[in-house]
VEXLUM-26228 format. One line per 8 residues: their letters; for each residue x, y, z of N, C-alpha, C. Coordinates in nm, 2 decimals. Layout:
<rs>
A> X:Y:Z:X:Y:Z:X:Y:Z ~ ... $
</rs>
This chain:
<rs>
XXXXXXXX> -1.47:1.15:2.61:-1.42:1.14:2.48:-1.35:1.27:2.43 ~ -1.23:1.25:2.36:-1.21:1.43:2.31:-1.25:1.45:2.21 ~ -1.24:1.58:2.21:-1.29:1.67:2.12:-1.26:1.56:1.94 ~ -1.10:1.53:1.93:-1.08:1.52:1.86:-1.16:1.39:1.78 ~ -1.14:1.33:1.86:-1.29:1.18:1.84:-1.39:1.21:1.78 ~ -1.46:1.30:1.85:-1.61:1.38:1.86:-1.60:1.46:1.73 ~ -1.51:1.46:1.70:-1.49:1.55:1.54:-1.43:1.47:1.39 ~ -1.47:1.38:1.44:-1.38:1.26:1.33:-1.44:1.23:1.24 $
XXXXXXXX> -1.47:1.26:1.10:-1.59:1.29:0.97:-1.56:1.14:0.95 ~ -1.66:1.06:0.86:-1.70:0.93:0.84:-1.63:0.91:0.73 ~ -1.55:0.80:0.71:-1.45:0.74:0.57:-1.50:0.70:0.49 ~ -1.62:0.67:0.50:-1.70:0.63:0.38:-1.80:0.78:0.33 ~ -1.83:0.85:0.41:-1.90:0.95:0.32:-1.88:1.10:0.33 ~ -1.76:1.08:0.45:-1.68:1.20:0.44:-1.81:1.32:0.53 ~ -1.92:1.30:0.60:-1.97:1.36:0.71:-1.91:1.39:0.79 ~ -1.92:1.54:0.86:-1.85:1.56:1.01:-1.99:1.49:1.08 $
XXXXXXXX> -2.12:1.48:1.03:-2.23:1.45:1.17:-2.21:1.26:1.20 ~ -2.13:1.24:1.29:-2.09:1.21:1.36:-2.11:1.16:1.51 ~ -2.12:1.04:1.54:-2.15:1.03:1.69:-2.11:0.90:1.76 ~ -2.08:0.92:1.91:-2.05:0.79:1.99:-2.10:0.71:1.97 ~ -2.02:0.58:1.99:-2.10:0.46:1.97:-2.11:0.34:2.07 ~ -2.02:0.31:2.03:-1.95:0.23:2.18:-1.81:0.25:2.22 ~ -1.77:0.21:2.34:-1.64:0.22:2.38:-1.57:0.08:2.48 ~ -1.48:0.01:2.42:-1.41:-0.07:2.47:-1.30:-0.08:2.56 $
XXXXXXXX> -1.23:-0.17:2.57:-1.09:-0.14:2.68:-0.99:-0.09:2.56 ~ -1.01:-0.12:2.46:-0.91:-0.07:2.34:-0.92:0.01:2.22 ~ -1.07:0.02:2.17:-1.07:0.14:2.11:-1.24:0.22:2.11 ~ -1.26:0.29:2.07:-1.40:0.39:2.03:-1.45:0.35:1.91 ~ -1.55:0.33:1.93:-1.63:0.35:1.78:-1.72:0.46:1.76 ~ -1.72:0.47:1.63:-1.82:0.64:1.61:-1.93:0.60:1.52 ~ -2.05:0.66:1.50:-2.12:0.61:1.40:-2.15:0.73:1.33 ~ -2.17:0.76:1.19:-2.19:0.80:1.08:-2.37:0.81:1.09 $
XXXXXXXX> -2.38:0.97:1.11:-2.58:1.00:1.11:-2.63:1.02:0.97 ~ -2.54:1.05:0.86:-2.58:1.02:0.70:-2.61:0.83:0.66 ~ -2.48:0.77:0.67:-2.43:0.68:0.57:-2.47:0.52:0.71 ~ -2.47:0.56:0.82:-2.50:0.49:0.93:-2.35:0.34:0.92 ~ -2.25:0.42:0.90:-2.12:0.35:0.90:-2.07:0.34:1.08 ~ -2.09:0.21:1.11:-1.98:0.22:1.24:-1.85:0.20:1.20 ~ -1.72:0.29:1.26:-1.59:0.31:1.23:-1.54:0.34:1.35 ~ -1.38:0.30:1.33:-1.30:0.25:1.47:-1.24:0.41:1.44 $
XXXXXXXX> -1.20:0.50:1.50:-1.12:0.60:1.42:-0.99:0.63:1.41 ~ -0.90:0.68:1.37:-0.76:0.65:1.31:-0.66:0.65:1.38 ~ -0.67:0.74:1.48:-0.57:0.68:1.61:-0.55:0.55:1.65 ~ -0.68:0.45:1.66:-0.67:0.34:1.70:-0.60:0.25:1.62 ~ -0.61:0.26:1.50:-0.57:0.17:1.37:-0.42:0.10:1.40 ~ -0.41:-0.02:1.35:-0.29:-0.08:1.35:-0.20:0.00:1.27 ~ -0.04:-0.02:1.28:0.04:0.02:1.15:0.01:-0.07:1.08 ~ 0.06:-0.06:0.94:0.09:-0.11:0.79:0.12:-0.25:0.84 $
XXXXXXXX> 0.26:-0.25:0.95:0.34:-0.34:0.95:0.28:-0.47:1.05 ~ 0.21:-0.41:1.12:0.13:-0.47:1.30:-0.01:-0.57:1.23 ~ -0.05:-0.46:1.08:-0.20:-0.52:1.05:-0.14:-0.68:0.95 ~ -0.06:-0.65:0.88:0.03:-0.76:0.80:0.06:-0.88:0.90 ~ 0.14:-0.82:0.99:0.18:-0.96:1.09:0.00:-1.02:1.15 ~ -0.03:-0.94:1.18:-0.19:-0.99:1.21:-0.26:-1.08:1.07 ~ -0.23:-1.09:0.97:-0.29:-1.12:0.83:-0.19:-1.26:0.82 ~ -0.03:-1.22:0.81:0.03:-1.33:0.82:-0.01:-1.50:0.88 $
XXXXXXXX> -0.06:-1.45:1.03:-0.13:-1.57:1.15:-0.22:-1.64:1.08 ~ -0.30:-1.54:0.95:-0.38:-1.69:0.90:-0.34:-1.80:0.79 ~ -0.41:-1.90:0.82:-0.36:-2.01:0.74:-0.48:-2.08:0.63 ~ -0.56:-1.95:0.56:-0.66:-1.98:0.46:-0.62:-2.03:0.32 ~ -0.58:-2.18:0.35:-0.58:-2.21:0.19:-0.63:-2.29:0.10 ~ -0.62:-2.31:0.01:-0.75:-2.35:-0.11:-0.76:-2.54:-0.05 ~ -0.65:-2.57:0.01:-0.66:-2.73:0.06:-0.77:-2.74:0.18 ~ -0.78:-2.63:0.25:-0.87:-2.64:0.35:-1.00:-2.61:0.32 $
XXXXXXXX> -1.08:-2.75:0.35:-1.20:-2.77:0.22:-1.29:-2.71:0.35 ~ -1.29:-2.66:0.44:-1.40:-2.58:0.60:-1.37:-2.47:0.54 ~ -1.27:-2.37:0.48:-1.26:-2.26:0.48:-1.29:-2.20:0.32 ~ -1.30:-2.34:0.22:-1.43:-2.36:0.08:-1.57:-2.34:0.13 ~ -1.60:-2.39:0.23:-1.76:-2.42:0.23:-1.79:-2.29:0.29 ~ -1.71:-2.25:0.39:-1.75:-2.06:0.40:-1.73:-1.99:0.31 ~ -1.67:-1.98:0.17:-1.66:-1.90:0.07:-1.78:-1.91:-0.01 ~ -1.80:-2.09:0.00:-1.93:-2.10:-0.07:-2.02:-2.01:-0.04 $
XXXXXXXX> -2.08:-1.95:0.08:-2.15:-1.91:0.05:-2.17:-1.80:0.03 ~ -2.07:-1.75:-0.02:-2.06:-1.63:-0.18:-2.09:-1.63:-0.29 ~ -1.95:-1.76:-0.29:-1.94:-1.83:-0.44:-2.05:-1.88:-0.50 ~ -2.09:-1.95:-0.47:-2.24:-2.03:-0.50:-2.38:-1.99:-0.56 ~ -2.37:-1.88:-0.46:-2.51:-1.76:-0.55:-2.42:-1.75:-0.64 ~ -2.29:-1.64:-0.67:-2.25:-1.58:-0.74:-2.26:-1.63:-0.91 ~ -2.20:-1.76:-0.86:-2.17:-1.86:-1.01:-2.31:-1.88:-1.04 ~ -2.38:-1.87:-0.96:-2.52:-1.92:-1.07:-2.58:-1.80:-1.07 $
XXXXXXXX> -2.57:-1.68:-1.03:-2.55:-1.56:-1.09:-2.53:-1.51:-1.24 ~ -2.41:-1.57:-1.23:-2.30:-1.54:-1.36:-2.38:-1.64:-1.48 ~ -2.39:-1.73:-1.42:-2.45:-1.89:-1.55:-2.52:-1.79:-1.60 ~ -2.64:-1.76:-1.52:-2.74:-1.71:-1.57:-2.74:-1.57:-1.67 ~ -2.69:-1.49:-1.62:-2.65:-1.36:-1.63:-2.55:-1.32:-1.79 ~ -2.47:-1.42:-1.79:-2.40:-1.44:-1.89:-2.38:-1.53:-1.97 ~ -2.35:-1.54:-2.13:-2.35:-1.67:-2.21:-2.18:-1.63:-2.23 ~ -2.13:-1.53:-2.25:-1.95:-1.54:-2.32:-1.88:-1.54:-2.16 $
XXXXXXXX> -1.76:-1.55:-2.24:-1.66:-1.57:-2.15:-1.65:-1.43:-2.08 ~ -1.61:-1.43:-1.95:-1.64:-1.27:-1.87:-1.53:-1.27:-1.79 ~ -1.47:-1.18:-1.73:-1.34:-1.21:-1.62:-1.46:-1.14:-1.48 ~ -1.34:-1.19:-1.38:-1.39:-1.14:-1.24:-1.25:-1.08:-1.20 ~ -1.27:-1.06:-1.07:-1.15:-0.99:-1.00:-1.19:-1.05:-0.86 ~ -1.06:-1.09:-0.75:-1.08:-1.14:-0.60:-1.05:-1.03:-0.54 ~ -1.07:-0.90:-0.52:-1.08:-0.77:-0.44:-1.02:-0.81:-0.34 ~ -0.89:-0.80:-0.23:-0.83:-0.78:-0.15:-0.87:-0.98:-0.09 $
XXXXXXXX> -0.80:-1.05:-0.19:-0.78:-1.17:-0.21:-0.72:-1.26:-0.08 ~ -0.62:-1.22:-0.04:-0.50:-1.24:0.11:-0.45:-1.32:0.02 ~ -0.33:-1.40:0.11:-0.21:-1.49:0.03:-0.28:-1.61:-0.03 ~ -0.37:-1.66:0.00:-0.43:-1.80:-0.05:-0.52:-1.74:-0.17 ~ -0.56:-1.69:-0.18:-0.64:-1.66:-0.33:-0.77:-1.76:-0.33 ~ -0.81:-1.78:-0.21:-0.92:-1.92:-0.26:-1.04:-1.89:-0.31 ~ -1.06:-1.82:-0.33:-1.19:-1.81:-0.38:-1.17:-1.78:-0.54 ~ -1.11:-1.70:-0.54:-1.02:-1.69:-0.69:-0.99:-1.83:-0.78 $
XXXXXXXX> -0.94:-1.93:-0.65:-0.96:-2.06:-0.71:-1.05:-2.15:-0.68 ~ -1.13:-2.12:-0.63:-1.24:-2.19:-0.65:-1.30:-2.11:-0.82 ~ -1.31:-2.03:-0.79:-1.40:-2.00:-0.94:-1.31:-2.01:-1.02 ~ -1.16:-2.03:-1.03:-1.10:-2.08:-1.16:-1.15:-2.24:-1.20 ~ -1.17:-2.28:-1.05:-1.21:-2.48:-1.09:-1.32:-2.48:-1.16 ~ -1.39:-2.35:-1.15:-1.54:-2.38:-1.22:-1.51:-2.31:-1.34 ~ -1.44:-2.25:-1.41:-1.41:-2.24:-1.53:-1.43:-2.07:-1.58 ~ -1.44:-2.02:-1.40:-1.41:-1.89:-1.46:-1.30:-1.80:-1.47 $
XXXXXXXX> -1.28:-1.67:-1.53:-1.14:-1.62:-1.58:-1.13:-1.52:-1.41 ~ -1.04:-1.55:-1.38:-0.98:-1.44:-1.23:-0.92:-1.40:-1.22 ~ -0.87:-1.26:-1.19:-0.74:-1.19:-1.16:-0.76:-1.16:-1.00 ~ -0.66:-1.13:-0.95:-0.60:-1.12:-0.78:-0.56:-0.94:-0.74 ~ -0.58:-0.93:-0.66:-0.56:-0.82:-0.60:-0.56:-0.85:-0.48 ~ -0.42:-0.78:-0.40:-0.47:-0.78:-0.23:-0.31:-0.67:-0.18 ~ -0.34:-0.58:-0.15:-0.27:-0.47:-0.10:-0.17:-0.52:-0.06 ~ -0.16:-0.63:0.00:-0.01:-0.69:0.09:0.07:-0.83:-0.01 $
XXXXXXXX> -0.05:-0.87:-0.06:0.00:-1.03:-0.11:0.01:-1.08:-0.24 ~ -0.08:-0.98:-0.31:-0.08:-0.93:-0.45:-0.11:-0.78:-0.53 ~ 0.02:-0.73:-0.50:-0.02:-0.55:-0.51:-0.01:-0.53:-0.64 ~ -0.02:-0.57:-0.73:-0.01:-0.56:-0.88:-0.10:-0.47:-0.90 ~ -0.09:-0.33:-0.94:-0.21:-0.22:-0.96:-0.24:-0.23:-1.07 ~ -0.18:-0.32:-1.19:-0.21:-0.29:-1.35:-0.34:-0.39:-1.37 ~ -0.35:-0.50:-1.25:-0.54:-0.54:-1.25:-0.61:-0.46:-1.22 ~ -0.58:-0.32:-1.20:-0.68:-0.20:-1.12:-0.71:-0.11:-1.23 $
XXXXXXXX> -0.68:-0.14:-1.37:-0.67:-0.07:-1.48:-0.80:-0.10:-1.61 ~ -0.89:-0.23:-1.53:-0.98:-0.27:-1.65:-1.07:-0.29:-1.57 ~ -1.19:-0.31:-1.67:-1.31:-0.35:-1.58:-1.34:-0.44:-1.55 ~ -1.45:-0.48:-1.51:-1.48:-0.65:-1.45:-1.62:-0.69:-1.48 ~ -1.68:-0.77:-1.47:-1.81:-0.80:-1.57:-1.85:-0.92:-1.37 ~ -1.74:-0.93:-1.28:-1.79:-0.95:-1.13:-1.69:-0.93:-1.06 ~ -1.66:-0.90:-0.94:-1.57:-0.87:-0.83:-1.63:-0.95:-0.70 ~ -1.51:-0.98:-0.64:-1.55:-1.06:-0.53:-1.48:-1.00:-0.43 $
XXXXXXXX> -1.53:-0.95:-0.29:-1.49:-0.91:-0.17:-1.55:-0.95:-0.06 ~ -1.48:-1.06:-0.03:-1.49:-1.14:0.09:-1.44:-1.15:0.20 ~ -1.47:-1.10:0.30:-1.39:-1.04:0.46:-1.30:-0.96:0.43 ~ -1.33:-0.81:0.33:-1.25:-0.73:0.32:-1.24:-0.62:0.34 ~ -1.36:-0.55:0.35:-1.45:-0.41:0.36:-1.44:-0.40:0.47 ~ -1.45:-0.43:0.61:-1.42:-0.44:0.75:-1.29:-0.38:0.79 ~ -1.18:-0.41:0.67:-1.02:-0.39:0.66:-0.98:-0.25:0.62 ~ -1.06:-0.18:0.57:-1.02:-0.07:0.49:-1.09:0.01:0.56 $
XXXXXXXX> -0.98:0.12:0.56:-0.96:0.22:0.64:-1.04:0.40:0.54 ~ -0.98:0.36:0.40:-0.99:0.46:0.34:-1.12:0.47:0.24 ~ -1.23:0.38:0.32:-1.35:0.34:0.23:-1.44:0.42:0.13 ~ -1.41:0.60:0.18:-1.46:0.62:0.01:-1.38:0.65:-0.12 ~ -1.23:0.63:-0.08:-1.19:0.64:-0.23:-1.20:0.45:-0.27 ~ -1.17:0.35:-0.20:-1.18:0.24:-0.20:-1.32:0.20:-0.29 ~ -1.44:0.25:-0.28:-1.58:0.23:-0.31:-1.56:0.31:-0.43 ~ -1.51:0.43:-0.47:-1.54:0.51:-0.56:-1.41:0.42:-0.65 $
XXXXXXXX> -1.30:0.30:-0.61:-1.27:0.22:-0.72:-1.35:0.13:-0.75 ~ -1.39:0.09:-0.64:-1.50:-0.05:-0.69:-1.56:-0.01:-0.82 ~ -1.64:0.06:-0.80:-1.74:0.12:-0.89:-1.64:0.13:-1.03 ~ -1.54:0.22:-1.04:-1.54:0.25:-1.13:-1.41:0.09:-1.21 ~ -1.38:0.00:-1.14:-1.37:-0.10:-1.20:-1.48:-0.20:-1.23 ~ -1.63:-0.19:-1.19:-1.71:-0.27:-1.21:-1.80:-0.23:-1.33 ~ -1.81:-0.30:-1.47:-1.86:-0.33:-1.56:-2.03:-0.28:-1.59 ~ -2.07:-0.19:-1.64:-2.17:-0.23:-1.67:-2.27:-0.36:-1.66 $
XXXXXXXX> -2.38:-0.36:-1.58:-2.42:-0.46:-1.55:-2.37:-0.59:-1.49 ~ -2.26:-0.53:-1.45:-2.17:-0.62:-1.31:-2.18:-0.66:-1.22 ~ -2.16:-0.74:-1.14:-2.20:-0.80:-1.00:-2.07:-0.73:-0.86 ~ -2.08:-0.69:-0.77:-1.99:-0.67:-0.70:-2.06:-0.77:-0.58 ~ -1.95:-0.88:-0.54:-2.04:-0.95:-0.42:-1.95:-0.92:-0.31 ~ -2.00:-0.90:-0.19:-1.93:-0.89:-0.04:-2.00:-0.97:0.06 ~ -1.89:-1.02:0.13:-1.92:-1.08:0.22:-1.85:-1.01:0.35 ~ -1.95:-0.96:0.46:-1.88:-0.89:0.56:-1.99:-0.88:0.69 $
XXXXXXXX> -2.00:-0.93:0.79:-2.08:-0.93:0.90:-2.13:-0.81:0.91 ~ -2.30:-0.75:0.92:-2.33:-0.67:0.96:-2.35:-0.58:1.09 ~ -2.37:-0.53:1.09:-2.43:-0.42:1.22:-2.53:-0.43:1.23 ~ -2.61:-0.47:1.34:-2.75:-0.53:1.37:-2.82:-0.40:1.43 ~ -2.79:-0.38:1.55:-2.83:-0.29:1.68:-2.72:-0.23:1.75 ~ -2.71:-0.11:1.82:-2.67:-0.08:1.94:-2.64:-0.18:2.03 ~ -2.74:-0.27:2.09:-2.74:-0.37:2.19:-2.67:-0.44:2.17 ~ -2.65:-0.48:2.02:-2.55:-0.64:2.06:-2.46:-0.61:2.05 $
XXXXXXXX> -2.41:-0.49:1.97:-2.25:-0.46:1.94:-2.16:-0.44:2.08 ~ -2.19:-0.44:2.17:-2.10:-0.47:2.27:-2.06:-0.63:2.29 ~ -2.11:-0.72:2.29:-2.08:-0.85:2.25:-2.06:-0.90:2.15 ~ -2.03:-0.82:2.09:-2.01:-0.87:1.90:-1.87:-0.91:1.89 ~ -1.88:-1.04:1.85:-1.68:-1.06:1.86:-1.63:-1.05:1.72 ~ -1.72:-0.99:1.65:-1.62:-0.89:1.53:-1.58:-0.84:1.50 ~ -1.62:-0.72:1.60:-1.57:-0.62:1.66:-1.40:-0.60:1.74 ~ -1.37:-0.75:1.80:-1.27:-0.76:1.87:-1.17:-0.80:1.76 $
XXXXXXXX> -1.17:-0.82:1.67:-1.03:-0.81:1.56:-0.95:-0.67:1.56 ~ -0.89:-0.63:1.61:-0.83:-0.45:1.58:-0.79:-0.48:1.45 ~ -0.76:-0.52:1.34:-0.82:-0.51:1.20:-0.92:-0.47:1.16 ~ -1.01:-0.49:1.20:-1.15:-0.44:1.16:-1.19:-0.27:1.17 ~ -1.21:-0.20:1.13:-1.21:-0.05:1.15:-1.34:-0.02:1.08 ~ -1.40:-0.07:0.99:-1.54:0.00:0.92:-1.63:-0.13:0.94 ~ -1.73:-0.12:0.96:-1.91:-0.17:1.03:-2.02:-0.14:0.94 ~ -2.00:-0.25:0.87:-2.13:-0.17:0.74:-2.24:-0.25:0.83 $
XXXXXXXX> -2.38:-0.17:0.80:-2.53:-0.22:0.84:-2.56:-0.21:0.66 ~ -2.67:-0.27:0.72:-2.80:-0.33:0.57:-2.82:-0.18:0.51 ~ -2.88:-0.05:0.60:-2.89:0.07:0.58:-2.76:0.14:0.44 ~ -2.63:0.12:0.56:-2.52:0.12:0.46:-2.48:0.11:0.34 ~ -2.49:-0.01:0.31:-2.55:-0.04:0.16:-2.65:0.00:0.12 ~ -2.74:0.02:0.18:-2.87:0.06:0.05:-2.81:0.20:0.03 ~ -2.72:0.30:0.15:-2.69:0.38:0.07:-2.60:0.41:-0.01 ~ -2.53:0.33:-0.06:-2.36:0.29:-0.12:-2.47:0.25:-0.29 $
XXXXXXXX> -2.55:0.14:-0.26:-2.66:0.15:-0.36:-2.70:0.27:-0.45 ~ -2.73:0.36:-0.35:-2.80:0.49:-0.40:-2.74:0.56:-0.46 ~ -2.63:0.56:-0.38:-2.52:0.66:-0.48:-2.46:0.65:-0.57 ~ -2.42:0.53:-0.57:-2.37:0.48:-0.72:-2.49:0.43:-0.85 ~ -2.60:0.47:-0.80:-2.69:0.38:-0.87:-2.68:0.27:-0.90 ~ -2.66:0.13:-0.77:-2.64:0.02:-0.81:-2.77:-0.05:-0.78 ~ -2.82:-0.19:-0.82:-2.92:-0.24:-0.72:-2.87:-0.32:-0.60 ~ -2.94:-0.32:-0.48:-2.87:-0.43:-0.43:-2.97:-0.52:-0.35 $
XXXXXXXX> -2.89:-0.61:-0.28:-2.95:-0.76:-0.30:-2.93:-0.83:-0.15 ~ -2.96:-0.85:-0.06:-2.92:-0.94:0.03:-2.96:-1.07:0.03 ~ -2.83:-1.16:-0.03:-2.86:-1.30:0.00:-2.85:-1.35:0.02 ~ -2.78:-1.33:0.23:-2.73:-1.41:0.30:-2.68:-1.34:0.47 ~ -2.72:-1.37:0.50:-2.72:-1.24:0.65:-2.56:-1.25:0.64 ~ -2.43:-1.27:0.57:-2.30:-1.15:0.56:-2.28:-1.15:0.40 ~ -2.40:-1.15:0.32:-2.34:-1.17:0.16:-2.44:-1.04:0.10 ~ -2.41:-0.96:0.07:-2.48:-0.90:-0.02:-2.42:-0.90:-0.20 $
XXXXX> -2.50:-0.84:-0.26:-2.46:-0.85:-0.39:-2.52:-0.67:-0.44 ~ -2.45:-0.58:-0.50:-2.45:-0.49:-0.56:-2.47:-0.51:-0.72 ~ -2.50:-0.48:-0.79:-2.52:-0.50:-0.94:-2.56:-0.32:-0.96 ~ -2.44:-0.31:-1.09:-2.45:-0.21:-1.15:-2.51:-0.20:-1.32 ~ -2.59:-0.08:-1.28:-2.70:-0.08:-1.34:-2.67:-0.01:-1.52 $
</rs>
C-alpha cells in the first residue's frame, strides 16, 4: 500500500490514525481508529460525471410500489414518530432525494410538508437555508465523499428536537466485509458501523436510536 493511502485522515472526523482495511481488485479501504468509519479513499472515487451516469441507470419511482415497501421501512417508524412527537404542522426535508423523490412522496400522501434536495437532481441550495423539525436520508451517506462538512450541515439544518432518519447498510465485522456486496457499488465511499453513530451522536449531542438493522434515527436534543 503507499505511503499516500497509509496517510489518508478520515472524512468524517478528520483523524490522520488511520488504518488498512480491506483490499479489492478495484479499490482500498481504510478504517478510521477514532470515529471507526470504513472509507474508500479519494483516488479511487468516481468523477462527478461517471457517479451521475451510475445514478442515471436507476429507475426508483414513486409507481414502483417494491421500491415503497423498502422506503417503508424508514417511513413508517418515522411517521409515527412524527404523529406522536408533534400536534402542528412541521416540514421535513428528503436529504439527497435522487430523481424520483419517493419518499418525499410518500410522506406528502400522508399529509406531510416536504422539500427536496439532491446534489444532481434537485440542487436548489435555498432549502439548505432553514431548519427542519425531520430529515430523511435514505441510501445516501454511503455517497458522500465529504462527510464532515456534510454532517456538520445536517445538524445545523435539523430543528431542535428533530428527527434525522438514515437508512444505510452497516459495517458488521472485518470478516464479512470481504463479501459484502455493498461494498461493490464504486459509489459507495463511506461505511458507517453502529459504533459510528453513537459517535456522530456524541458529538453533536444527539440521541440515537436503532430501529432497524439499516435505519437508525438521530434526534436532536
Amino acid at each position: 500500500m503507499s505511503t499516500e493511502i497509509e496517510n489518508c485522515s478520515c472524512p468524517l472526523c478528520c483523524s490522520l490514525d488511520t488504518h488498512f482495511y480491506h483490499q479489492d481488485k478495484l479499490r482500498s479501504y481504510l478504517q478510521c481508529s477514532h470515529c471507526k468509519l470504513v472509507f474508500v479513499p479519494q483516488q479511487f472515487h468516481l468523477s462527478a460525471q461517471a457517479e451521475k451516469a451510475e445514478y442515471d441507470k436507476h429507475d426508483n419511482s414513486y409507481a414502483d410500489q417494491g421500491y415503497q415497501r423498502f422506503l417503508s421501512r424508514t417511513w413508517t417508524p418515522l411517521k409515527t414518530r412524527l404523529k406522536r412527537q408533534f400536534t402542528e404542522a412541521i416540514q421535513g426535508l428528503d436529504f439527497g432525494c435522487g430523481e424520483g423523490a419517493v419518499l418525499s412522496k410518500m410522506a406528502q400522501a400522508d399529509g406531510f410538508n416536504m422539500r427536496n434536495y439532491d446534489l444532481y437532481y434537485f440542487p436548489q441550495t435555498e432549502v439548505l437555508q432553514q431548519k427542519y423539525q425531520f430529515i430523511s436520508a435514505t441510501e445516501v451517506i454511503e455517497h458522500i465523499a465529504d462527510a464532515h462538512n456534510v454532517w456538520l450541515l445536517l445538524d445545523r439544518l435539523l430543528d431542535q428536537k428533530g428527527v434525522l432518519a438514515v437508512m444505510t447498510k452497516r459495517v458488521l465485522r472485518a470478516q464479512a466485509f470481504a463479501n459484502w456486496h455493498y461494498k461493490n457499488d464504486l459509489t459507495h465511499v463511506c461505511f458507517y458501523s453502529e459504533f459510528t453513530f453513537a459517535y456522530l451522536a456524541s458529538k453533536f449531542n444527539w440521541t440515537f436510536e436503532i430501529i432497524d438493522k439499516d435505519v437508525v434515527f438521530l434526534i436532536k436534543a
